[in-house]
C-alpha positions in Angstrom: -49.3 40.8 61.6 -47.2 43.5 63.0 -45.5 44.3 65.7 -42.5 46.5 67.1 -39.1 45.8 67.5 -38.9 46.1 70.9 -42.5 44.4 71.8 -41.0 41.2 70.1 -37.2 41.1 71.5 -39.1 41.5 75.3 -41.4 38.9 74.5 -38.4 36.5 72.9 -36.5 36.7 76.2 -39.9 36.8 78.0 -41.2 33.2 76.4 -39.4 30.4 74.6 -40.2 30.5 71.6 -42.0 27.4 70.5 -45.2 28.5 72.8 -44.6 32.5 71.7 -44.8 31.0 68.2 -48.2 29.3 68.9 -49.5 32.7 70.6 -48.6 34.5 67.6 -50.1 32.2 64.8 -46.9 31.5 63.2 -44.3 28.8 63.1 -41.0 28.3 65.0 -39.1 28.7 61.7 -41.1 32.1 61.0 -40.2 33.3 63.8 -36.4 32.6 63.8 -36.2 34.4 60.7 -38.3 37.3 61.3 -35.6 37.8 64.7 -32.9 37.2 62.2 -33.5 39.6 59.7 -34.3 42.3 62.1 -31.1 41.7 64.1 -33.3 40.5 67.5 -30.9 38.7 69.5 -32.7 35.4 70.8 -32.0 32.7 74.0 -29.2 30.1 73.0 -30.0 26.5 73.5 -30.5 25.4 77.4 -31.0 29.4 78.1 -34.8 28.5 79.7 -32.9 25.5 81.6 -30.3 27.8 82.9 -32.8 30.7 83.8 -34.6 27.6 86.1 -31.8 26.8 88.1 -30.5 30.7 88.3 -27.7 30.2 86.1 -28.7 32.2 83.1 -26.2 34.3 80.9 -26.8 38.3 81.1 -29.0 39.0 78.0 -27.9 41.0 75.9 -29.2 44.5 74.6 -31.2 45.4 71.4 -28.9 46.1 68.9 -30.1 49.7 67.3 -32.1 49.7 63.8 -33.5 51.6 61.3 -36.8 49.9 61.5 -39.5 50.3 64.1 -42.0 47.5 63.0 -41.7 43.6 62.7 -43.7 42.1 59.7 -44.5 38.5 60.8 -45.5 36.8 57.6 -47.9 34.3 59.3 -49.4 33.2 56.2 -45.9 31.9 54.4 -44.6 30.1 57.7 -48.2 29.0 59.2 -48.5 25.3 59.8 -51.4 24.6 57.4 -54.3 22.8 59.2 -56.0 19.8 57.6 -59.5 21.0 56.8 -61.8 18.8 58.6 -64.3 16.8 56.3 -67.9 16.8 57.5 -69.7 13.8 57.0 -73.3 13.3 55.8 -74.3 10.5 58.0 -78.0 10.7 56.6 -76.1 9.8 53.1 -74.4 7.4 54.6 -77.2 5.1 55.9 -79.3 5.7 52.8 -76.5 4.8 50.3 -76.6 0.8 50.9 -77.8 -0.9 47.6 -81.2 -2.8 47.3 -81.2 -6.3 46.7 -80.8 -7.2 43.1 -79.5 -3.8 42.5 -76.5 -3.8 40.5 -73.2 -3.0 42.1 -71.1 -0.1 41.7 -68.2 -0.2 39.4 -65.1 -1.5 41.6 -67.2 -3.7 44.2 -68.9 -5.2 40.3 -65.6 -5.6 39.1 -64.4 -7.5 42.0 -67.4 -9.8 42.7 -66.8 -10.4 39.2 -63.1 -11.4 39.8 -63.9 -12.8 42.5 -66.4 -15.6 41.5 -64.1 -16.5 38.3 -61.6 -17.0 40.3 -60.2 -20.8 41.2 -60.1 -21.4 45.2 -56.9 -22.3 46.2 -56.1 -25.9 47.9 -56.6 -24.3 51.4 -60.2 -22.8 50.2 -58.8 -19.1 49.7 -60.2 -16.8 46.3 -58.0 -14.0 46.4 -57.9 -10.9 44.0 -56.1 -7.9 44.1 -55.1 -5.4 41.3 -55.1 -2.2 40.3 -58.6 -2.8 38.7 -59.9 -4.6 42.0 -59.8 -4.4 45.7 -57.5 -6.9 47.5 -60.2 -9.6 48.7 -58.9 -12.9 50.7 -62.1 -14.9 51.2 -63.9 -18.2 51.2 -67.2 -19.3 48.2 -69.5 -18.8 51.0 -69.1 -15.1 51.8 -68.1 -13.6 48.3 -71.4 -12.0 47.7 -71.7 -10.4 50.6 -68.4 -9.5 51.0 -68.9 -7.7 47.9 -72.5 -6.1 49.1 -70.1 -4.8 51.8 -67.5 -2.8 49.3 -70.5 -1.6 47.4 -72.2 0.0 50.5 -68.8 1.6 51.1 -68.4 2.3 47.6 -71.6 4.7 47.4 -71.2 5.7 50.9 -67.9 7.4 50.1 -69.0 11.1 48.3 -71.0 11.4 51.4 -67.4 11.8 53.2 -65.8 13.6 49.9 -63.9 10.0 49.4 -63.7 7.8 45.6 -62.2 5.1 44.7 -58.8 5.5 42.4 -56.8 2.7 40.4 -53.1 2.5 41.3 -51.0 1.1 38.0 -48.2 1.6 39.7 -49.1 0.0 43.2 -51.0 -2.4 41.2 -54.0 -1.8 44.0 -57.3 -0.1 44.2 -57.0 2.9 46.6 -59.3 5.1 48.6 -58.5 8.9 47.9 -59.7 11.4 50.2 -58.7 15.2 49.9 -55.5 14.1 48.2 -54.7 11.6 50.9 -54.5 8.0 49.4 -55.1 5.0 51.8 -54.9 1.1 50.8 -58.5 -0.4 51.0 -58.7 -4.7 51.8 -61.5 -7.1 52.9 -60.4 -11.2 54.5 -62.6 -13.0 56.1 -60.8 -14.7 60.0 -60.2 -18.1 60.0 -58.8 -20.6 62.1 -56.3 -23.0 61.3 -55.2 -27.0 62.8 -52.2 -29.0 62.3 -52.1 -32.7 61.8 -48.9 -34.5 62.2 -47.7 -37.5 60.4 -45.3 -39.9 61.7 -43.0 -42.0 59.1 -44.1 -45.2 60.2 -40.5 -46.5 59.0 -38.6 -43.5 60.3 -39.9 -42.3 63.5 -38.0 -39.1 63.3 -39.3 -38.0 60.0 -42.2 -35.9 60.5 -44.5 -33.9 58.2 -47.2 -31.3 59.0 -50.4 -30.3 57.2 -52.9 -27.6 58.2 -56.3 -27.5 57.7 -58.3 -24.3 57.4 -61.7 -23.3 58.7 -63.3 -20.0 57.8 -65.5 -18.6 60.7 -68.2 -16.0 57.9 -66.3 -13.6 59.8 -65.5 -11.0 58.0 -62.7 -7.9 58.7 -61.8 -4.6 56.3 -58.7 -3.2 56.7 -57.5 -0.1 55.6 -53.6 1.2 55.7 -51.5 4.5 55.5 -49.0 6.3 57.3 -51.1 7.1 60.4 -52.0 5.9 64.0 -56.0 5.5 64.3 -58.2 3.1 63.9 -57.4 0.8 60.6 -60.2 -2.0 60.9 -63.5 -2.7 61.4 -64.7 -6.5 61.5 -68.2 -8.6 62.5 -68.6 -8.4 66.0 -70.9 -10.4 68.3 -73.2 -7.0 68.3 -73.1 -5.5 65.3 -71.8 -6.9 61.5 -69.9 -5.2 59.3 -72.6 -4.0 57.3 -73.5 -1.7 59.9 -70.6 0.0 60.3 -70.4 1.6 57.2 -70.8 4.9 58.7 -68.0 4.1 60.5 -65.6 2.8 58.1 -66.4 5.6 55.9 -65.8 8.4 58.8 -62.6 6.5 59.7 -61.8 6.6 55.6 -61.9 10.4 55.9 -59.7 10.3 59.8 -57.3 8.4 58.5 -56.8 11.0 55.4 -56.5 13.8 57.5 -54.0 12.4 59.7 -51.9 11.5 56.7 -51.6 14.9 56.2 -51.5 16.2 59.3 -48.5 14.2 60.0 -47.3 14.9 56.5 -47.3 18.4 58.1 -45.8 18.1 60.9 -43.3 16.0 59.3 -42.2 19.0 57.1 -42.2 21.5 59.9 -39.7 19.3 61.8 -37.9 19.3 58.5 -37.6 23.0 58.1 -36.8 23.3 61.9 -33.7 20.9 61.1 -32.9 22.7 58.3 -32.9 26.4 59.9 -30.9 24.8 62.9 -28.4 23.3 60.4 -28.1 27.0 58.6 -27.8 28.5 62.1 -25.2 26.1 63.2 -23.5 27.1 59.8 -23.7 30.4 60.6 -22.2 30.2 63.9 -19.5 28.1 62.3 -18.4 30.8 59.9 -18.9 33.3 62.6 -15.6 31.5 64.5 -14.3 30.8 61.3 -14.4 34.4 60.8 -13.4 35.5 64.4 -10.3 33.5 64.2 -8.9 34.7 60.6 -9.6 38.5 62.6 -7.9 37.5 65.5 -5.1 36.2 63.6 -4.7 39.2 61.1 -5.0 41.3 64.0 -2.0 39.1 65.8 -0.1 39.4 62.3 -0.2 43.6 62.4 0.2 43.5 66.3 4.2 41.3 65.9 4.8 44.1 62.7 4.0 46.7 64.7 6.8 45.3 67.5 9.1 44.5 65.0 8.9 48.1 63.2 9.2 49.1 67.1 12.3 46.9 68.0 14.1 47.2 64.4 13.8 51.1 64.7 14.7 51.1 68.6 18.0 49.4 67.6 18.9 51.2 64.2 18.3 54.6 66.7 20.4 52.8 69.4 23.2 52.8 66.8 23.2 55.6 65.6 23.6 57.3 69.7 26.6 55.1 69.7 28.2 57.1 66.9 29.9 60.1 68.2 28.7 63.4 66.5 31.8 64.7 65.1 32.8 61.4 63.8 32.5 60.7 60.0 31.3 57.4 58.7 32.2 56.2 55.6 29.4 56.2 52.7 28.6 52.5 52.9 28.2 52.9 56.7 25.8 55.9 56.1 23.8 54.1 53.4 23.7 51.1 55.4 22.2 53.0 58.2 19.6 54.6 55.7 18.4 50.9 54.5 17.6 50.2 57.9 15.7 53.2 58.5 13.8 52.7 55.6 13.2 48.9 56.1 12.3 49.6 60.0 9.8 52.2 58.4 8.1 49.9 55.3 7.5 46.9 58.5 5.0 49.7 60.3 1.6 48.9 59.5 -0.3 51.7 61.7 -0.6 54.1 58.6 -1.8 52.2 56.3 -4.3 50.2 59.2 -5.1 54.3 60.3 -6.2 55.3 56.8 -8.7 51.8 56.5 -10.5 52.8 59.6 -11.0 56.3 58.7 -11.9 55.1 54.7 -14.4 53.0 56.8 -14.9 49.2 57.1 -18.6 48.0 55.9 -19.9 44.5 56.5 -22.9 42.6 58.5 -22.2 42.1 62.2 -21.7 38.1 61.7 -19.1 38.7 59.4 -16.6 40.6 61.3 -15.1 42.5 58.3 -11.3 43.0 59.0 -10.7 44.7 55.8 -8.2 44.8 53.6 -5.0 42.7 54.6 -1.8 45.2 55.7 0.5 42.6 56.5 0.7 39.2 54.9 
């Protein structure tokens, strides 16, 4: 979009500009640079405080340009929105297999692992791998649990979700518009402790626990995201009737992934344009100081050239007209004049400013050095 000069630096001073970003569809970084390169002064930090309590600095004026028109380039600096994915619920309900129907490939391969697998001492069949998904059960609920991943499983194009295989990770992974998001099913348990006392030594004691898994069953799914993450049997409703649910949150969770992915780079490139500005402002007084201190440097010549050529001038009103001086005298008298003369650095500084002095405003051109 467009808009002039003048428009935006009233509206800058007029707004802060986080909300006059938002009004005009582009980002805070945008923004910054579109003031920037069109020389638009902006607020310093703590100017919206200060204008609050009345104690705001004057504001200074439009510097003069060239060019009329701002270009805000809305589409390069834009936040980018996480497109929102619409979910079939019909799909959903209708994608839940038959019994006897054959399960679909990752919930098959993991009922598969699952019932080869050897409970452990405490009752638990695990599996997880990049082939399966990560499953910590008891005998008693393993087909079901894996009726569970298979309604989820079909449900999943409904909500533009699939299933991928992580090598890496070595974990099965739901992937939803680019978003990935760890998948796991464990049914609750509870767990008591029995104590045994050394009947020889009283103080030595050892502890076993005995687990006791309720058929409850909980699916769990993680990423870098706050929302809901798990859905379990509840005294209303079983898991099997959430898979709309799960399946919706699946496609949530991916688009606050990204979202937050988002954000995170916006905050990123805000640091990074407040780090360039600071920079900036750094080499500015960098800058202002090596002027100030040429400018110092020409300033003492000048007084000296002034002083040395005050006294050599002194001298020679000391000297009576008729009186004659011998040769080394004279040329001694014509050294200083000359030397007084070569210390003066307002011709040369004179014929620099006329030549002309080019630079940008931040970098406070000082030109070429007259007195070292």
């Amino acid at each position: 979009m467009q808009i002039s000069r003048r428009d935006l630096y009233i509206r800058v001073w007029s707004t802060p500009m986080s909300k006059l970003a938002r009004e005009l569809d582009i980002s805070d970084v945008g923004l910054a640079k579109a003031c920037r390169r069109h020389n638009i002064p902006r607020p310093p930090r703590g100017y919206w405080a200060k204008l609050a309590a009345g104690k705001a600095p004057p504001k200074p004026a439009l510097p003069s340009s060239k060019i009329d028109n701002v270009e805000l380039d809305a589409a390069r600096y834009r936040i980018a929105e996480t497109p929102k994915v619409e979910i079939d619920r019909a799909s959903i309900k209708a994608a839940q297999a038959a019994q006897g129907e054959a399960l679909a490939g990752v919930a098959a391969a993991t009922f598969e692992r699952l019932t080869n697998a050897k409970p452990s001492a405490d009752g638990f069949v695990t599996c997880g791998s990049s082939r399966v998904i990560a499953c910590s059960l008891s005998s008693a609920t393993l087909e079901r649990a894996c009726r569970i991943l298979d309604a989820i499983e079909r449900a999943m194009p409904a909500a533009g979700a699939r299933l991928a295989h992580n090598q890496e990770a070595k974990r099965v992974e739901v992937v939803v518009g680019g978003e990935r998001l760890g998948i796991s099913l464990a049914e609750n348990y509870t767990r008591t402790e029995s104590v045994e006392v050394d009947p020889k030594y009283s103080w030595m004691k050892s502890r076993t626990f005995t687990y006791h898994f309720t058929g409850e069953l909980r699916l769990t799914i993680t990423g870098d995201f706050s929302g809901r993450k798990s859905w379990a049997d509840g005294k209303r409703s079983r898991l099997e009737e959430k898979v709309e649910s799960i399946v919706a949150g699946l496609a949530s969770g991916a688009q606050a992934i990204a979202q937050l992915r988002a954000e995170r780079e916006e905050q990123r490139r805000r640091w990074a344009e407040a780090a360039r500005e600071a920079e900036i402002a750094r080499e500015r007084q960098r800058r202002l100081r090596n002027f100030s201190e040429q400018l110092h440097k020409e300033a003492a010549a000048w007084h000296r050239y002034c002083e040395v050529k005050a006294y050599v001038e002194h001298l020679q009103s000391q000297i009576n007209a008729g009186e004659a001086l011998p040769e080394q005298s004279r040329e001694w008298l014509r050294l200083a004049t000359h030397l007084a003369r070569l210390t003066d650095p307002t011709k040369e500084r004179l014929e620099a400013l006329q030549a002309g002095i080019s630079g940008y405003d931040y970098d406070l051109p000082f030109g070429r050095t007259i007195v070292s």
